[in-house]
Structures are given as C-alpha cells and as structure tokens.
N, C-alpha and C positions, 0 to 999 in steps of 0.2 A: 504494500500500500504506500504511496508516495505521499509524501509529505505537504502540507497545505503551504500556499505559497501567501503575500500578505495582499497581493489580487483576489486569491481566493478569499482571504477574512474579509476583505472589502464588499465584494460582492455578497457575502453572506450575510455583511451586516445590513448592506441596502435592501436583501429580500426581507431578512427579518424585520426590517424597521416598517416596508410597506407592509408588513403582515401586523404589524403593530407588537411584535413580541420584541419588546425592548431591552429587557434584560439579557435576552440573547443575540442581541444587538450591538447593546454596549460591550459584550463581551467580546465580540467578535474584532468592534473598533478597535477595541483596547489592545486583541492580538496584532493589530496592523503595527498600532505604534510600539510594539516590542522592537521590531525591526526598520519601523520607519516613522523617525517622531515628526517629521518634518508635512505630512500630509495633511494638509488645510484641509481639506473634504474632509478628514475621517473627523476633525477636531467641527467641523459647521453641522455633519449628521448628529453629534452628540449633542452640540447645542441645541439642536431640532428634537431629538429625542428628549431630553432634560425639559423643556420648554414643555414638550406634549405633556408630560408627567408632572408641571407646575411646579419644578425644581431648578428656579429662576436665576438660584445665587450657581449653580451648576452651569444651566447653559451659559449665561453671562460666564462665565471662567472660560467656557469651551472657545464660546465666540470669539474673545480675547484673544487666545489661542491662536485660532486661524485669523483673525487679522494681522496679528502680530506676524504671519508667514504671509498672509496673501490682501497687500492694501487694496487694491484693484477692483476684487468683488462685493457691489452694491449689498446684495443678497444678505451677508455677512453682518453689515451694520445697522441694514433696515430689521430684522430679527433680534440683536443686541436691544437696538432701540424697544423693540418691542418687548422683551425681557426686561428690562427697565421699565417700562410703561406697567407692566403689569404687578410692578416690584411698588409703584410708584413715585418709583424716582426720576419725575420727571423732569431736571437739570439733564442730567446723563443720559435719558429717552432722547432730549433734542437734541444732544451734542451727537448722539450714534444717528440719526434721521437726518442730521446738515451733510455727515459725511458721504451717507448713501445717496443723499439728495447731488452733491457733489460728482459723484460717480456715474449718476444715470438720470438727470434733472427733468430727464422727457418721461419718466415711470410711475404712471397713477398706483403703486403699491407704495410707493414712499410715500406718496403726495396725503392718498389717502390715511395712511400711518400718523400720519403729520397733523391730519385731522381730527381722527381720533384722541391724537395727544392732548391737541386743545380742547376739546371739547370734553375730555376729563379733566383736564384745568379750569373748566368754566370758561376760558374763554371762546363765547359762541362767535365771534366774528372774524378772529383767527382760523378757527376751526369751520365757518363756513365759506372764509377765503381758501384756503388749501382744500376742500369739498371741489370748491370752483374751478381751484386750477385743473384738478383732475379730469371734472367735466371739459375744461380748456384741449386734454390731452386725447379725452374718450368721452364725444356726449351721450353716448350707450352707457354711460360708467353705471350703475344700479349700483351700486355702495355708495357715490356718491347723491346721487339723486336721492337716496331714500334718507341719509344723514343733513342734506340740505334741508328735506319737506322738513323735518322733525325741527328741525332748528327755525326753519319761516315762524313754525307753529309752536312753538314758545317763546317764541318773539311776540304772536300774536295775529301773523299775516296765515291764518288759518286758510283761506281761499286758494294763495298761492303754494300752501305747504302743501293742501292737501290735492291738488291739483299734480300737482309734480311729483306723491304719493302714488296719485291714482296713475299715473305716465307708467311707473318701474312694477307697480304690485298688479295693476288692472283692476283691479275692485277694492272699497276701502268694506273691511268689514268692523265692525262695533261690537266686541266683543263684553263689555264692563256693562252692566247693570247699572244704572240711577235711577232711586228711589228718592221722591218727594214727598215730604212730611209735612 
C-alpha cells in the first residue's frame, strides 16, 4: 500500500469539508502541513471550517495564516473580516473588508460584507451606501435589494422598501398577528 502523499491529505480534506465532516477534515489539513507549512489553501479551508463551527478566534488565526503566505487573495480577508464581524469586532471586520475591498473593488461579496458590517453598527446609511454600491456592480444583486427594502423601511419610506421587497421576494407575505384592544 503506498503511502499518502500531502495532494492526497488535501484532496481528502476538500471532500470531507464538502461533506461537512470537519473533524476529518481538519485532520487531514493538518496532515498536509506536517510536510508543507507553507500552503495558504490548506490554512483559508480551516479558516472556512472553524468559521462553519463558530470557532471565530480559530479561523481568524487560520486566516492570518494564509494571509500572512498569500496577500493577493481577496477571499482571505473578506472571510477574516467576517470572523471578526461575527466576533464583533468590528475595528478589525473593517480593516480585513478595506483590504479585500483593495484587492477586488468591483466584488458585491465584499461590498455586501461591508454592509452588513454597518448595518450591525447601526449605521443604516453606511450600510445602505455599500447595499448601493453593490447594486452599482449587480442590479440583480437580491442581498442587496432585500437589505436596502428593510432599511427604506425603518427609515420609514415603507412604499419604496416594500416595493423593492416585493422586486427580489415576489410576494410580500405578513406573517405577525396584530391584535387590537
């Protein structure tokens, strides 16, 4: 029986990860870098896996990692960012989202990202600026469209939220019960 090679652990770890069996995953990454610390992919899979498993102070380490080998890929720091976002640290969410922004400025996943960000910050008109630029990049964007409606419509422009609701979903349904006493 021949011996696995660190293409082989790699490959094993990408099946396992798309099968979601993660811990056979990480194991498999972690075989790669016995023999190859240097592999940015294997270190942004575990960011990716870590992240799935809402073990944020992990993939943020991972992702580190593979920046720290490969500045070049956006992917990298738009995911950091959002490990941070969900850590809510959002200093360090924007400064990972500038760099990604930096690297691929025409990509409604950063733009989006970006939105997101503000718009857990409470800033709604940040957060429906970077909605917009998206729409600027892809006016099919449906992430954006449907984070703008929501935002018209706590603003109070309820006609034009739900308008631009009704564009991305097709039908607005009303789901909440009001009772009046």
């Amino acid at each position: 029986m021949s011996k696995k090679t660190a293409e082989d652990y790699f490959n094993d770890g990408i099946n396992f990860k798309q099968n979601r069996k993660f811990n056979e995953a990480i194991e498999s990454f972690n075989n790669v870098l016995v023999t190859n610390p240097d592999v940015y992919q294997v270190f942004f899979n575990l960011g990716n896996i870590y992240y799935e498993q809402k073990n944020f102070d992990l993939a943020i380490e991972n992702f580190q990692k593979a920046s720290a080998i490969n500045t070049n890929d956006f992917e990298i720091f738009n995911n950091m960012g959002n490990s941070y976002l969900k850590k809510g640290d959002f200093t360090k969410a924007l400064e990972s989202f500038k760099v990604a922004f930096s690297l691929s400025p025409k990509n409604t996943i950063i733009s989006n990202s970006v939105g997101f960000l503000h718009y857990k910050m409470g800033n709604l008109s940040a957060s429906k600026e970077a909605f917009g630029y998206s729409l600027s990049i892809d006016k099919n964007n449906g992430v954006a469209k449907d984070k703008i409606s929501e935002i018209l419509c706590i603003n109070g422009d309820y006609h034009n939220g739900l308008k631009m609701y009704y564009e991305v979903n097709g039908k607005i349904t009303f789901t909440d019960k009001v009772e009046i006493k």
